[in-house]
C-alpha positions as CSV (number, residue, x, y, z in Angstrom):
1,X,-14.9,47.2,12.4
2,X,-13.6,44.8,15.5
3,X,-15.4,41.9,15.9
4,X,-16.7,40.4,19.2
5,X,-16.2,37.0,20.5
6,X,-19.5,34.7,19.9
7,X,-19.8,32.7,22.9
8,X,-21.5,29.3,22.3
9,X,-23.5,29.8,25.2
10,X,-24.8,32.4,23.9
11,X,-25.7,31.8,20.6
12,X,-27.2,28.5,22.3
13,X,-29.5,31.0,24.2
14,X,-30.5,32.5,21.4
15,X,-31.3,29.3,20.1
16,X,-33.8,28.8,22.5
17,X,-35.2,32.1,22.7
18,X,-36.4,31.7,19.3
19,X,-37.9,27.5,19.7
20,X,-39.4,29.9,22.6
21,X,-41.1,32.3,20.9
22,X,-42.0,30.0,17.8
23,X,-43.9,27.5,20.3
24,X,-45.9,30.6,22.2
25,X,-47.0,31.5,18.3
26,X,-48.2,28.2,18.2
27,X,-45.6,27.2,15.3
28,X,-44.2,23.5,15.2
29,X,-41.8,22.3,17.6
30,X,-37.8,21.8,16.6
31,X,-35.2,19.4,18.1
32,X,-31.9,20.0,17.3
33,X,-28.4,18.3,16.9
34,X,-25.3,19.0,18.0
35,X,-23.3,16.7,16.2
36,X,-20.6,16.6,18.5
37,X,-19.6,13.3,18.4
38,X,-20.4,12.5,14.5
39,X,-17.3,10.8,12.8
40,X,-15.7,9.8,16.2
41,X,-15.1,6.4,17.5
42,X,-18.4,5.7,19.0
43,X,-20.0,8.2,18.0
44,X,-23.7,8.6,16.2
45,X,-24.8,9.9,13.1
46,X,-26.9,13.1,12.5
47,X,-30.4,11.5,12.8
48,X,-29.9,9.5,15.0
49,X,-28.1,12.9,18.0
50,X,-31.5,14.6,16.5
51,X,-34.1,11.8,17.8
52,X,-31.9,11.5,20.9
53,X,-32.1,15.2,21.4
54,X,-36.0,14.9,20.8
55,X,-36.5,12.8,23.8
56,X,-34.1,14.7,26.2
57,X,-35.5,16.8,29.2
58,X,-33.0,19.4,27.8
59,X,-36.3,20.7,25.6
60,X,-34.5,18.7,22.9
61,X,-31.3,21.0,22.8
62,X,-27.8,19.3,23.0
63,X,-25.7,20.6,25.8
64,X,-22.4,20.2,23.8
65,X,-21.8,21.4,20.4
66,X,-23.4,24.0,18.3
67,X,-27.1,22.4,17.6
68,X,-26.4,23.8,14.2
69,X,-28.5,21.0,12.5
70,X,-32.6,20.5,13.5
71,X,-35.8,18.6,12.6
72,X,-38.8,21.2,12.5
73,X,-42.4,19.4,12.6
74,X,-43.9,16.6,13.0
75,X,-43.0,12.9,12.5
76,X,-42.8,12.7,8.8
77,X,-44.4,16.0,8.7
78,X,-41.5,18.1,9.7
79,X,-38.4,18.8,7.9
80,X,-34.4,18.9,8.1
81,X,-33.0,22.3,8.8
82,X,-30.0,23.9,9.2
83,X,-30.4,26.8,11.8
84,X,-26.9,27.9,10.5
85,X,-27.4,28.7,6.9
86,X,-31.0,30.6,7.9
87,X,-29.4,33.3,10.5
């Protein structure tokens, strides 16, 4: 079996085309971290890309990075995910 190249944009769309169709189902609304810059000089930790992501106009999506790890709910409602290990 030959494997195809996974594009990160398009697993990103995919990404969103799910957050899609989970908000028109009226389920609770995910943010998502990238972690790009976690463990670099300057760079932030996991929470904190997440709540930045939250407040972007980017529909809380990071533009760079895999926005492998998310927040799901609420305020203390929601809960951690990771989108990876649920494909």
């Amino acid at each position: 079996m030959k494997l195809k190249k996974l594009k990160l944009n398009a697993l990103s769309e995919a990404v969103l085309k799910d957050k899609e169709m989970n908000a028109l189902k009226g389920g609770d609304s995910c943010c998502t971290c990238s972690c790009y810059y976690e463990k670099e000089p300057g760079g932030s930790s996991t929470m904190d890309n997440m709540g930045a992501n939250h407040d972007s106009p980017n529909g809380g999506t990071s533009l760079n990075g895999c926005n492998q790890y998310g927040w799901c709910g609420e305020g203390e409602e929601g809960m951690y995910y990771d989108f990876e290990a649920h494909e």
